[in-house]
C-alpha positions, 0 to 999 in steps of 0.5 A, a space after each residue: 744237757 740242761 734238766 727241764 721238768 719230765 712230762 708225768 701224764 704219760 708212761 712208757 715201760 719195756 719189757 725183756 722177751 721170753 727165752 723161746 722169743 728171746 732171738 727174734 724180739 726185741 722187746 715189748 712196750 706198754 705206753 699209757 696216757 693219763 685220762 687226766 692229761 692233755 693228748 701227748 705228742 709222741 715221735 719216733 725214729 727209725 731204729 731198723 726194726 719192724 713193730 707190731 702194735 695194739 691200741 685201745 682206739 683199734 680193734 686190730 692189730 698193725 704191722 708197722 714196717 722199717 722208717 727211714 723217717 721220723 713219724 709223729 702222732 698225737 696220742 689221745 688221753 686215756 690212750 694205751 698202747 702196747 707193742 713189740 719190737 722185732 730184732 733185725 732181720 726177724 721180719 721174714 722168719 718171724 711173718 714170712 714176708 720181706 721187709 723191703 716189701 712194707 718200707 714205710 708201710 703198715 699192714 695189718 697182721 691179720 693178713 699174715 697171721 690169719 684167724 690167729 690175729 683176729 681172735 688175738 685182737 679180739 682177746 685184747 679188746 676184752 682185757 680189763 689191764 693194758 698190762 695182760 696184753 704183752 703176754 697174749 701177744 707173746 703166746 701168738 709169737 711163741 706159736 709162729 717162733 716153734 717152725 720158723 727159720 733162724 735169722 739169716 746169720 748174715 743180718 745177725 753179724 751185720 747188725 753186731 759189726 756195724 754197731 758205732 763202737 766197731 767203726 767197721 767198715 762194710 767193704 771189709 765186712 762184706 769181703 769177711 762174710 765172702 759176699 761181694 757188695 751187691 750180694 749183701 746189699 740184697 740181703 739186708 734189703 730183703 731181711 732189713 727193708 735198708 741196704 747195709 749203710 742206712 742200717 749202719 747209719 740207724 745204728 749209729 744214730 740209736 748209739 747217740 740216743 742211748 748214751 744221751 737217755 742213759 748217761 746225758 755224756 758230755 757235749 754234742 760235740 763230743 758224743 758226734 765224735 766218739 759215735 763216729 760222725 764226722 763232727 757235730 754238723 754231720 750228726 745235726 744233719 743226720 738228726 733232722 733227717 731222722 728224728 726231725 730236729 736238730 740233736 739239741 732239740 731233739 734232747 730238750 725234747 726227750 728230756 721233757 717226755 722222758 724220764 723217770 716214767 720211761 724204761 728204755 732199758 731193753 732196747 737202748 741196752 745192746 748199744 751201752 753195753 758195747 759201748 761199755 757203759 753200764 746202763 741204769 741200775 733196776 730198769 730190766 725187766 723179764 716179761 713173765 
């Protein structure tokens, strides 16, 4: 991939969970847009998980649910925006709601957290540091996390088997877990917001991200074929399904708004760890 100037108006920055968080979430993430700098144009892609974000230009706080679609937003100069990344299946442990149910939806989190939500929001409007809010927003989560049921076991081992190194098949997988085809279908449905192959396809799609921000490997050509696409026209597809562009310019894309201001660290590790990469050196970090 050809090097192009990264774009230094703008930082992104992931931050590992606590331990007690450490199975339902993710990450958190900070990103900032420089005052000085023009308004930055910022897409994301589906990932099959829920967020929770916070900015400077709301009071409130939103629950963002599962894409299955690229989204892009202008985010204006002087922007701060902090957020938190949910596991897989955390969505109805976590809020207690299905994630079928908020499917390329947004709602606000006082609706399902109540007062707590509201005073979170309210003590996030007074902080003088984007950099606080992570832990405030730890502590509401910390509280709900101490009663709330473990991920559905299911969902964990899907998520870990469908990963693009396994090449497992879902048929197979199903008969593993002693579920018949439809009985997963509907709790993936349930937990994920997606039936088991659109979350294998999201997978997948987020392996290709990961190898390419961490290890910019080799041809497209050839990242299509190690992840499991049938070949590079069957990657290109699924990229300007899901990202909007085809892979190629989707990459000239990140290069410019990525790079040594953005840590992806937390939630590209799983995928370059079970792809036996090992990831850049000194870019995990623990939230304290």
């Amino acid at each position: 991939m050809t090097r192009v100037p990264a774009d230094t108006t703008q930082t992104y920055r992931e931050l590992l969970p606590s331990a007690a968080l450490a199975p339902y979430v993710s990450c958190f993430w900070l990103q900032h847009v420089s005052e000085q700098g023009p308004a930055y144009r910022h897409r994301t892609v589906p990932n099959g998980c829920v967020e929770i974000v916070a900015s400077s230009a709301q009071s409130t706080l939103t629950v963002i649910g599962p894409q299955r679609g690229p989204q892009v937003e202008a985010l204006a100069p002087g922007a701060a925006v902090i957020g938190v990344r949910l596991r897989p299946g955390a969505t109805t442990a976590l809020l207690g709601i299905p994630a079928d149910s908020i499917v390329d939806d947004r709602i606000g989190l006082e609706d399902l957290c109540g007062r707590q939500a509201t005073r979170l929001a309210e003590q996030l409007g007074e902080l003088d540091s984007p950099e606080e809010a992570p832990t405030l927003l730890a502590r509401l989560l910390e509280l709900r996390a101490r009663d709330a049921p473990a991920i559905d076991p299911v969902i964990a081992c899907l998520t870990h088997e469908l990963q693009p190194w396994h090449r497992t098949r879902i048929d197979d997988l199903a008969r593993d877990l002693f579920l018949s085809s439809r009985q997963l279908r509907r709790r993936c449905l349930t937990a994920l917001g997606y039936g088991p192959k659109t979350l294998q396809r999201l997978l997948r799609f987020q392996g290709f991200l990961a190898l390419s921000h961490f290890h910019q490997a080799g041809s497209v050509a050839r990242l299509a074929i190690e992840l499991g696409y049938t070949d590079q026209a069957h990657l290109t597809r699924e990229s300007v399904e899901l990202a909007g562009l085809a892979p190629r310019r989707l990459l000239s894309e990140t290069a410019r708004s990525c790079g040594a201001n953005h840590d992806h660290a937390a939630s590209f590790r799983t995928a370059v760890r079970l792809a036996g990469m090992p990831a850049a050196s000194g870019q995990r970090r623990r939230r304290r």
